[in-house]
N, C-alpha and C positions, 0 to 999 in steps of 0.2 A: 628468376634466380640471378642473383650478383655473380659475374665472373670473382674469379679467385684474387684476379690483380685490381681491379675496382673494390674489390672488398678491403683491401689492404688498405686502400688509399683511405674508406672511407673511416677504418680504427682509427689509421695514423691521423687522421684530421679530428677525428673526436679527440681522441690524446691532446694533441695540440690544444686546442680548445679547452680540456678540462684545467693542465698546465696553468694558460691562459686565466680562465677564471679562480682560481686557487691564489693564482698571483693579486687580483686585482681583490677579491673579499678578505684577503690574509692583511690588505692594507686599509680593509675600511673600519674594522673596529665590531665588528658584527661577531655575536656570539658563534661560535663551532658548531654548537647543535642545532641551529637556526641556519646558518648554510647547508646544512647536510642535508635540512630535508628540502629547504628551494633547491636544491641541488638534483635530488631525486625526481623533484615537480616537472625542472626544467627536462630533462632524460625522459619523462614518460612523454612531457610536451611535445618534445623532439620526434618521439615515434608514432604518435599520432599524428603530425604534420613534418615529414619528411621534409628535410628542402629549408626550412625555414627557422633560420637558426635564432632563439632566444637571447635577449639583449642582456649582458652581467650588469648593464646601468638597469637594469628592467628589476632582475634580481635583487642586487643591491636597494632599491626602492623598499622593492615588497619585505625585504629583510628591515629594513633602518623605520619602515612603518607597523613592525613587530617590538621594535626597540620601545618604539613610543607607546604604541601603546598596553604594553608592561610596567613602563613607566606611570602611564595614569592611572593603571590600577593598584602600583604601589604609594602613588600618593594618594588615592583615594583611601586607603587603608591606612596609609601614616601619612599624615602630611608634611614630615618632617624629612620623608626617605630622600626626595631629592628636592633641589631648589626650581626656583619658577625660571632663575638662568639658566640651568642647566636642558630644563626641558623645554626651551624656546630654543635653545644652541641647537637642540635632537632633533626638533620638529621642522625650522631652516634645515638643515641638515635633509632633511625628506624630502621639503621642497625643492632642494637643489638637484638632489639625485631621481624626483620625479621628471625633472621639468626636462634634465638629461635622457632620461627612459622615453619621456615622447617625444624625441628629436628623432623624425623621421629620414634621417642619416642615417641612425642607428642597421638600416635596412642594407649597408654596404660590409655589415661586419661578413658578410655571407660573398665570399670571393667571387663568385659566380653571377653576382647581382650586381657585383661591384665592378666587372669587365662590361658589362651589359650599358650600365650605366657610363662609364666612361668614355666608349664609344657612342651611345645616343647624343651624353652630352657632347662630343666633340662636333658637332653638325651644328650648333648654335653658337653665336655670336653672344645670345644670353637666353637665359631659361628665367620661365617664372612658373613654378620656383622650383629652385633643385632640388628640397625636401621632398616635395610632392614629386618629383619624377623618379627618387629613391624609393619612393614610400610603392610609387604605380607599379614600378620594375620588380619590386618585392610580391606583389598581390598577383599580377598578371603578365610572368618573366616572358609566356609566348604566347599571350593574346591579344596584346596591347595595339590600338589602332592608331596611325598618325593620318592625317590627311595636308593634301595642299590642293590648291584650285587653278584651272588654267582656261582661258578662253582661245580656242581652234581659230586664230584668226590670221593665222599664213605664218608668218616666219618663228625661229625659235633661237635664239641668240646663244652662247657659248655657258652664259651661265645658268639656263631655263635645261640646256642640253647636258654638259656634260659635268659641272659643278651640282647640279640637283641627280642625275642619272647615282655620282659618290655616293651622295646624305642618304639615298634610298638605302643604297645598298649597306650601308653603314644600320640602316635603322633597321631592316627586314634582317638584316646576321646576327642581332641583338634579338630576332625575337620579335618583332613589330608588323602588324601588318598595313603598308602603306598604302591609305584610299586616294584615286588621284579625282578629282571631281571635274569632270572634263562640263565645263560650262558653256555650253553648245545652245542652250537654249536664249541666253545671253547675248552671243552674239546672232542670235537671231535677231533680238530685241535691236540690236546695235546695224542692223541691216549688214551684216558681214556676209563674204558671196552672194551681192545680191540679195539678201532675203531666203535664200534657198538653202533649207534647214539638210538634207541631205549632203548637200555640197560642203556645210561647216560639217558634217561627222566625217567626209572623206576628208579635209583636211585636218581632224581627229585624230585621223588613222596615220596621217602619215606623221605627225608629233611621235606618236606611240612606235612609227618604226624608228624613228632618231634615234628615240630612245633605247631601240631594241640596239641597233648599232653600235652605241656607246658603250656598250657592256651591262647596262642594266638588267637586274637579277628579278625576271617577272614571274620568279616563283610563289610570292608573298607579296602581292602587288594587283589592286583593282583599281580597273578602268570605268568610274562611275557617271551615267549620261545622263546630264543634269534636264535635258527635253523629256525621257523617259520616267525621272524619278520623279520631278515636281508634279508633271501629268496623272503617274496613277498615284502619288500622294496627296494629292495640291488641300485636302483638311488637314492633315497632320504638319503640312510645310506652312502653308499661309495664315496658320490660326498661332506656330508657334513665331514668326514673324512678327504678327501684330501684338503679340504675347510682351515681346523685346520691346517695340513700338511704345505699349502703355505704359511698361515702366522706364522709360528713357525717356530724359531730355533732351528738348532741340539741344542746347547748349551743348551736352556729350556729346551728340551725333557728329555735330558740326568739328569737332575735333579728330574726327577720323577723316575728314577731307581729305587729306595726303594721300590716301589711296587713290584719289580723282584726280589730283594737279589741281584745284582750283583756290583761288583767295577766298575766305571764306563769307565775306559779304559779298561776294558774286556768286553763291550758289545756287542753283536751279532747285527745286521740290525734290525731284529725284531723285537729286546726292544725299536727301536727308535718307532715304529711302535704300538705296543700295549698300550703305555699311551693314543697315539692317537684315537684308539679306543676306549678308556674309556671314554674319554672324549667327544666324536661321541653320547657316550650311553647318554650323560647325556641331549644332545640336541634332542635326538631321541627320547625321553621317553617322551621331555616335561616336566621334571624336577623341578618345584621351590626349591628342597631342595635335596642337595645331602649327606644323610644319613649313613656314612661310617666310618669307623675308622680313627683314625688320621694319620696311616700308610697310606692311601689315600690321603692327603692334597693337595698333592705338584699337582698331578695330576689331583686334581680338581679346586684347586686353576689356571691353567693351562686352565681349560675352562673357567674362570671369564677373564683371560688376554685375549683371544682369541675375547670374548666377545668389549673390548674396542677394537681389531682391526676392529671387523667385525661392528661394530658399533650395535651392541643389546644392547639395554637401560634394560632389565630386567634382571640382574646376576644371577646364579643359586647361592642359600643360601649353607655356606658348613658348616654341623651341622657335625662336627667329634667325633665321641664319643671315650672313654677312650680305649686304647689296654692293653688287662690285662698281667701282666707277665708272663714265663713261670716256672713253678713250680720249676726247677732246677737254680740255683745259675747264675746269668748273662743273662740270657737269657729274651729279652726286650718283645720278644710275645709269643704268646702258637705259638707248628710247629705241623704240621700234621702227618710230617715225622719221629714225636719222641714220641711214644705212651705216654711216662711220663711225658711230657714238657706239659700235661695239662689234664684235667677230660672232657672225649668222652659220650657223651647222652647217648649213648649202652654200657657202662661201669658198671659193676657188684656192689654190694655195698665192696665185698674185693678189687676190682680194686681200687675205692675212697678211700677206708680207706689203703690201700698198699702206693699209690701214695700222699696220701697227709702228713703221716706220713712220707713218709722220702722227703719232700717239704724242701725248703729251709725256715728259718724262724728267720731273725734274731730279737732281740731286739733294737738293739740299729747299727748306723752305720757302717760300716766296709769300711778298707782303701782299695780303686781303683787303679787300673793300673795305670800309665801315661798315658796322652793322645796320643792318635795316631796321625801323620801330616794327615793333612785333605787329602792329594793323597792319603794314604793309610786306609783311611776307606771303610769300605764295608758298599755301602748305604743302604742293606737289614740288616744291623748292628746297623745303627745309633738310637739312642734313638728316642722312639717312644712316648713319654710324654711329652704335653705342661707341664706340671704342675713338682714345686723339688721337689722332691721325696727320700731324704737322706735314707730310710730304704730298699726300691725296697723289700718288703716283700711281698710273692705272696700269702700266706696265709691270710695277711692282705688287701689285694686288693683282695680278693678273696670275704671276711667278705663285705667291702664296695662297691662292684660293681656286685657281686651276689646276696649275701644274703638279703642286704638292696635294692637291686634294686626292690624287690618285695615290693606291694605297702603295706604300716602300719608291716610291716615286725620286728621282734623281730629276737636277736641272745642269745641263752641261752651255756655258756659256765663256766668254775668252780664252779657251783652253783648260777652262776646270772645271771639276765635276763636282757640287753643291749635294749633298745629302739634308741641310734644311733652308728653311727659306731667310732665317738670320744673318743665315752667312752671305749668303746672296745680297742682302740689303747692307749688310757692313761693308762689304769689299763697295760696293757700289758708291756708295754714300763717301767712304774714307778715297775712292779716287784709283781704287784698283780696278776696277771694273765700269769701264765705257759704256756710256747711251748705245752706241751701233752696237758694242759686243753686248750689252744685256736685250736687243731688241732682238740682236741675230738669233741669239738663244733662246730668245719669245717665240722666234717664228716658226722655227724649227719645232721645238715644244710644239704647238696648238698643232702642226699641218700634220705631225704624228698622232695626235688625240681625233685628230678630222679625217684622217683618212680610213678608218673604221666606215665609219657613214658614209664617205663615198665610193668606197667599195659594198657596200651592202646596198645600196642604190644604183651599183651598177649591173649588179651578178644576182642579187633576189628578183626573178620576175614579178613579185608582187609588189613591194616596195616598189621597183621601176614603175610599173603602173599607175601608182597611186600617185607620186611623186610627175608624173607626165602628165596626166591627167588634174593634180593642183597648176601645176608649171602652165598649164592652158589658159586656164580658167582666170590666171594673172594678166593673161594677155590679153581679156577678153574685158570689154566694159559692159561688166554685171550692174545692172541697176534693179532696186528694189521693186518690186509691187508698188503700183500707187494706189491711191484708195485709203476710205478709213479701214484703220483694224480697230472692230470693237467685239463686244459680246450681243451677240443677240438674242438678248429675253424671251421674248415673244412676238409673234408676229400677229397684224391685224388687218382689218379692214377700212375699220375707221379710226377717224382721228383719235389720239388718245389723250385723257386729261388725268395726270397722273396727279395722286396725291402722294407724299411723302410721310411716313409717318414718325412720330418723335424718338431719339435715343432711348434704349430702353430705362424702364424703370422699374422698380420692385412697388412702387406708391403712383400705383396710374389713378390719375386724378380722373374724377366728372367731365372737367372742364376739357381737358386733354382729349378724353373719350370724343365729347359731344362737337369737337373743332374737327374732328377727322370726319364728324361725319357732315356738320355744315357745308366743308371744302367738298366732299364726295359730291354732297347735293345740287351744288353749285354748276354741276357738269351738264352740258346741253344733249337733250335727247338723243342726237346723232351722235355721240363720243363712247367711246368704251372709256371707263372709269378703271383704273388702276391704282391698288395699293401697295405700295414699295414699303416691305420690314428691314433697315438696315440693322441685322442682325453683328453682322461681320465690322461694321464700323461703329456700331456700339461697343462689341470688345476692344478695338481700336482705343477708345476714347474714355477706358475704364470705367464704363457703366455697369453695375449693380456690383462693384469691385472687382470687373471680369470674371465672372463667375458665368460660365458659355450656359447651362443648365439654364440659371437663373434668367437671363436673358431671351431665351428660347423661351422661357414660363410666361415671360415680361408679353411678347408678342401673343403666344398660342392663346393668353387670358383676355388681350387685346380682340383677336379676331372671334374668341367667341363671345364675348359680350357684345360686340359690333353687330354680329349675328343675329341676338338674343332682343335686342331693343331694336333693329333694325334688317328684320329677315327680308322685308322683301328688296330694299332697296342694295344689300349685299348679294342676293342673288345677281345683280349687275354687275357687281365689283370682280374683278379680275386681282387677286391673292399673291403678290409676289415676294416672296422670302428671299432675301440678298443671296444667303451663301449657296444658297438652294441653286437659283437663278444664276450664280458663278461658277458651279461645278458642273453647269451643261457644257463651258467652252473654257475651262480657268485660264488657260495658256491665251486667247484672246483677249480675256477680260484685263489680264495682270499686264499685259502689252498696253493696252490702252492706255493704263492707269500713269504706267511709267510713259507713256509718250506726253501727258499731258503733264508729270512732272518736269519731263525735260525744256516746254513749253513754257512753264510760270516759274519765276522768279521765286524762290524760299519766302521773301516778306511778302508778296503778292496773295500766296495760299494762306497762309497764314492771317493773314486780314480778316480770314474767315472767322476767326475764334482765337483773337489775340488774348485771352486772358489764361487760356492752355497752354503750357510751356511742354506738354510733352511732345513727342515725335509721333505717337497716334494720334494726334489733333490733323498734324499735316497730310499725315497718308491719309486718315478719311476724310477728310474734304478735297482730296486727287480722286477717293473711290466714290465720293458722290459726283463726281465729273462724270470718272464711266460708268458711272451704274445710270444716268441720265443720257449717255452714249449708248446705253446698252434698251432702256425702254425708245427711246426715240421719241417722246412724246408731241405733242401739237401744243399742250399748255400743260405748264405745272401752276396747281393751285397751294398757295403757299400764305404761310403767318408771317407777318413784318419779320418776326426775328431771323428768319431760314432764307431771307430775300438776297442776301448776299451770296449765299451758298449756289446755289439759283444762277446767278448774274456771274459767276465766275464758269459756271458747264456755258452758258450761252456768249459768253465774250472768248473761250475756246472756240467753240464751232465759228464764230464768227472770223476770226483775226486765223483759223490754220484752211478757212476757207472751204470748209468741206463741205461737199455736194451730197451726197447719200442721204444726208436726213438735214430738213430743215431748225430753224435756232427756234426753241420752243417758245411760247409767249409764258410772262413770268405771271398769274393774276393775284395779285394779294388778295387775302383778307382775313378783317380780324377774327382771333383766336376769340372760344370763351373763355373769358376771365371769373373762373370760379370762386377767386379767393373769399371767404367770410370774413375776414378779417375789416376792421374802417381802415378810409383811406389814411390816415395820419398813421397806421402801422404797420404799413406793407413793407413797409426798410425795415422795420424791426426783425426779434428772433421770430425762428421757425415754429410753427405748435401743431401738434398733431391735429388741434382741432380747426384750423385754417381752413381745411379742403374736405372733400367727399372723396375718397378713395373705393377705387371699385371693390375693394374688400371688406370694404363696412358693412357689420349688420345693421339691421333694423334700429337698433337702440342707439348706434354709433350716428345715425342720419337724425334721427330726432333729438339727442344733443347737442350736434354741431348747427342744425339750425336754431334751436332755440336760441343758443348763444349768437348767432350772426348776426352780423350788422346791419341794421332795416330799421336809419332814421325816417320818422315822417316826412312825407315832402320831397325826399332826396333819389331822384330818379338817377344823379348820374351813379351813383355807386350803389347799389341793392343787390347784392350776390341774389335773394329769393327770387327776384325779378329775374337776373338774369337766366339764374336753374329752372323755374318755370316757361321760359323762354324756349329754350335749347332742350331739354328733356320732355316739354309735354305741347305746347304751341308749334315748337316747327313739325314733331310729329303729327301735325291735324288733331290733334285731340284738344277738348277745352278743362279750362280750372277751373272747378265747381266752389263758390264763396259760400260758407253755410253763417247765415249771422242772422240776428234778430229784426226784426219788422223797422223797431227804430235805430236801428244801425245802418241802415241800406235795404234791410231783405237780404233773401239769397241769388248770388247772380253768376252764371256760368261766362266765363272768357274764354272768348276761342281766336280772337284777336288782341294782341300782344300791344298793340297803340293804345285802345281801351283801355285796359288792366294799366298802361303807364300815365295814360292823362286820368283816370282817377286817383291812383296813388297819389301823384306830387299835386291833385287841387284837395287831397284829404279826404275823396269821397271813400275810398278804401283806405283803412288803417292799420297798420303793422300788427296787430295782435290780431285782425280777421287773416290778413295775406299770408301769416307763416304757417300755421297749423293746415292750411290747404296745400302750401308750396310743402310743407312735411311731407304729406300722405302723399303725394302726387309724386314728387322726388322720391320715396319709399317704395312705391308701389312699380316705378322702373328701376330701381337697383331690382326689386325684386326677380325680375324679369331676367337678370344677370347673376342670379342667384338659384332661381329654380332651371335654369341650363347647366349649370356649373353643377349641378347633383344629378342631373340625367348624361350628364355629356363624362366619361370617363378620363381624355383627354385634358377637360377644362379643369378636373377634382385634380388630377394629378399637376397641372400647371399652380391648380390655386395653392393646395402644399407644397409646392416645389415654393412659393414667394414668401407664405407667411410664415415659413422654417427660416427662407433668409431674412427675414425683419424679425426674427425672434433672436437669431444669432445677432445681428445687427444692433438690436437694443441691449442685450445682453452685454456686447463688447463696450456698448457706450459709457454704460454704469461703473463699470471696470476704470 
């Protein structure tokens, strides 16, 4: 039940409101009895969803699209009733008062939405976009999530402290509940404390007391521990990463560099790698609002693009707030790395009054460099402020985005007392107010906002602790673990000869089939044979359209046909599935990956598969690094094409020196070359009937041979030749020639040199060879066919592929 005095309020506000719209439809030209009942519509709307006030441009709409069409029914009846001017005037008309109805502003007519909204917004420097943060604040006025991200890595600077402690509290009194993503695992990665992932949570912990110190409101406020979440999520975090990956360009990525400091043709692998990341967090978190400095933009802006690929109608809101200067002359942010370049929470009151007294502090402009050519900007350089800024005074951003950030906040400085920060910059600037008296009045300012925290640091026995116990561990030279960090697959006895097998494919060829098993065969009696499914860096590199299902089908059809034609010698093969194989240790594996990014030069990796412009080409050819760190093998046997890939995991182990596992031997060799097509049209278009597909029936293998290419004479290019080769020769079995007396007789090959010095001297002749290589080729698809109907697992892979190439051909024709 409504108290008596809330009930009044909430007539007198209906009142108002009806006033309100009576005024605004009495001036749109809109029939009486056609507002009366929108009028009624909107009143029941109203009590059906409390709270949620209906828009008179909304009304007005629905009304002026009642006009029209009355209108068309009475020219349909007369065509004379009205002119074709007049109902085009009606109909603009509609479109204007629609296109106003969906202005997701409209969501401030509601007072309550509209305080909410004005304080979230005031925490940004700039919003993208305000519509959408009206439109959010109207759907989810107190459930709305913000996040920002922080890595535990010792110190916390004035504006990480008590400028972010405001925005919180600003954004949780609105209603918001602010996720802080304590990136702990990161600086793991970053060897921070030594390596010693506990030592980065207690320096966690004492961030989080600063915080408590400062006044931060930890009522609506989570502490999320980025080692513990990616750990027990690491499928749903590293599959929506590479997700970002395959639909992103190198190109993009490389424009979020500003978040690194680096020039962007000096970037290592990794920095392509880390935006990606960030932007992983912002989907991971569940985000509506991504709460950050405007040094962040690019790379969140990054996840709103990603968004139109992936088709997600809800954008994350990018509320960037202001980057403060750093205290010495040019410098666009405070740096961690430069004790002076800005005032630290743990900062002494001489610290503050040292450092802001000799602050840079101009009055009035001062002339700048030349501009640098944009190749030669350092993007960790480039200005960091949406807004001109002619004075870049850090003392005066210091006044307006510290001082005043605190709420009803006064600045008292040469004898007066400042209520906004305007006045403050006018007197200063016009000559009234001195550099010493606006520093005095800085100093004094910041040592009252600081002395909070050092009083809670000296009188909380746990803060003390924590804070004693970081203070230590400063003094101490923490050095990392040495040693590789890899993932460890599997362990063995004997040497391993790893094969690799191809990106996945929804059309796995013969040829593809029977090369995996050549390389397998290849392995010496004393080796365990290993087959590696990059499941994970096929989604990476947008194979089967990224369709994770499909890909999974790709291999499971893969290992049971391998099976089917080849049980016994897959009884030796040791089965390793990538993602399978990464979720025994993910947190080692995904270290690895990023150590060897930081290792190779962006062009370096990329060499790998230069005709790939996305940012998943790069990360999987980093995760074929460690996923060859993780089997450790003695030889990878490999196709020319994959020989780079190969040479770039063995020039790592080589050049970082590592002792644990030796550099594997690379051993080529050639793939079968299934194609049916003649040589003069391998550059040509693609045709279904090219290849032998493990999904061919019987009828689909006896047309594609008949049609292939099997001139007389012509040993070097004979697809029959070859598939009799590879499917029924190197299996020990021979090819039975059935032909007449005066053709040869019939003669069984069981050697592959035979079968080819008859061919090209003519003693065997194309119209005997193919109808043998038919049935013979037919009779092992079969084999890959009567598994797939006993095997449940294979029937469910084989539908899972031939529904994607059905939808696939389907979209083609289109």
């Amino acid at each position: 039940m409504l108290s008596e005095r809330t009930s009044f309020k909430v007539l007198f506000l209906a009142c108002c409101l009806q006033i309100c719209a009576e005024k605004v439809f009495a001036s749109s030209g809109v029939p009486l009895p056609v507002l009366a009942e929108l009028y009624q519509r909107s009143r029941m709307h109203a009590e059906v969803a409390p709270g949620k006030m209906s828009s008179a441009w909304q009304a007005q709409a629905e009304a002026q699209g009642e006009v029209v069409r009355k209108m068309k029914e009475e020219m349909k009846a007369n065509p004379a009733a009205h002119t074709k001017e007049q109902l085009d005037a009606e109909v603009a008309k509609l479109k204007e008062l629609k296109a106003k109805a969906d202005d997701p502003m409209n969501a401030l007519e509601d007072p309550v939405i509209k305080a909410k909204y004005q304080l979230v917004r005031s925490v940004g420097e700039e919003c993208v976009t305000d519509g959408e943060l009206a439109l959010l604040l109207s759907k989810k006025p107190d459930s709305f999530r913000l996040y920002d991200g922080f890595e535990p890595s010792g110190r916390m600077h004035i504006a990480q402290g008590i400028f972010k402690a405001m925005n919180v509290n600003k954004c949780t009194k609105s209603g918001g509940t602010f996720i802080f993503w304590v990136a702990d695992w990161f600086a793991l990665m970053n060897d921070k404390m030594g390596g010693d992932l506990e030592k980065i949570k207690t320096v966690g912990k004492y961030l989080v007391e600063v915080w408590k110190a400062t006044g931060m409101d930890m009522d609506r406020v989570q502490f999320v521990w980025s080692s513990e979440e990616i750990a027990s999520n690491a499928v749903s975090y590293w599959t929506q990463a590479l997700d970002i990956a395959r639909r992103t360009t190198i190109t993009r990525v490389k424009k979020c560099c500003q978040i690194m400091g680096r020039l962007e043709n000096k970037l290592t692998a990794a920095q392509i790698l880390y935006p990606l990341m960030q932007a992983t967090d912002i989907f991971f978190l569940k985000a509506d609002i991504c709460q950050l400095g405007v040094d962040q933009r690019k790379v969140n802006m990054l996840a709103r693009e990603y968004c139109d690929s992936a088709g997600i109608k809800n954008k994350p809101i990018i509320l960037s707030h202001h980057m403060l200067y750093g205290l010495k002359k040019g410098q666009e942010k405070m740096s961690k790395s430069d004790p002076d370049s800005a005032i630290f929470m743990e900062d002494t009151e001489e610290d503050v009054a040292r450092k802001i007294n000799n602050a840079y502090c101009p009055s009035k402009p001062e002339d700048e460099a030349p501009a640098a050519q944009a190749e030669d900007i350092d993007a960790g350089l480039e200005s960091m402020h949406l807004t001109s800024d002619d004075l870049k005074n850090p003392c005066l951003d210091y006044v307006e985005n510290i001082i005043f950030s605190v709420p009803e906040a006064t600045f008292t400085a040469g004898g007066s007392t400042y209520n906004s920060f305007q006045s403050v910059k006018d007197d200063f600037v016009a000559g009234k107010l001195s550099e010493a008296e606006l520093k005095g009045g800085l100093i004094a300012a910041v040592n009252r906002l600081l002395d909070p925290v050092r009083k809670h640091f000296k009188e909380d026995a746990n803060a003390k602790a924590i804070l004693d116990q970081v203070m230590q561990w400063k003094k101490e030279n923490l050095v990392p673990p040495k040693g590789l960090k890899r993932l460890v697959a599997m362990q063995s006895s004997k040497p391993v000869w790893c094969v690799f097998a191809p990106y996945a494919t929804a059309e796995i060829t013969l040829g593809q089939l029977t090369s995996i098993i050549r390389h397998l065969q290849q392995a010496p009696a004393d080796h365990q044979k290993v087959l590696w499914c990059p499941d994970w860096s096929s989604f990476a590199v947008n194979s089967c359209n990224g369709e994770q299902k499909v890909i999974s089908a790709c291999y499971s059809m893969m290992i049971e046909a391998l099976t089917a034609v080849m049980p016994d010698l897959m009884k030796d093969v040791k089965v390793l599935i990538q993602s399978e194989a990464i979720l025994l240790d993910p947190s080692q594996y995904w270290i690895s990956v990023i150590n060897v990014g930081r290792h190779f030069q962006l062009q370096r990796v990329r060499a790998v598969d230069e005709a790939n412009e996305t940012a998943g080409q790069v990360i999987a050819a980093m995760m074929h690094v460690g996923d060859v760190l993780a089997i450790a093998p003695s030889t990878i046997c490999s196709s020319p094409a994959a020989k780079v890939a190969h040479e770039l995991a063995c020039d790592y182990i080589k050049e970082t020196e590592v002792t644990e596992i030796a550099v594997p031997a690379v051993h080529v060799s050639p793939p079968v070359d299934s194609a049916l097509k003649p040589p003069h049209m391998m550059d040509g278009p693609a045709n279904a009937d090219d290849e032998i597909y493990l999904l061919d029936a019987s009828m689909d293998v006896g047309r594609k041979l008949k049609r292939a290419f099997c001139e007389p004479g012509n040993v070097e290019h004979c697809p029959p030749i070859t598939l009799v080769d590879a499917c029924v020769i190197s299996a020990g079995k021979g090819l039975a020639i059935n032909r007449k007396e005066e053709n040869g007789g019939d003669k069984n090959y069981v050697s592959i040199d035979d079968l080819v010095a008859d061919f090209k001297s003519g003693a065997l002749h194309p119209g005997d060879l193919k109808p043998s290589v038919t049935k013979a080729v037919d009779a092992y698809m079969q084999l890959i066919r009567d598994r797939v109907k006993a095997n449940d697992a294979a029937k469910k892979a084989e539908a899972e592929l031939k529904n994607f190439l059905k939808k696939a051909a389907a979209k083609k024709k289109k």
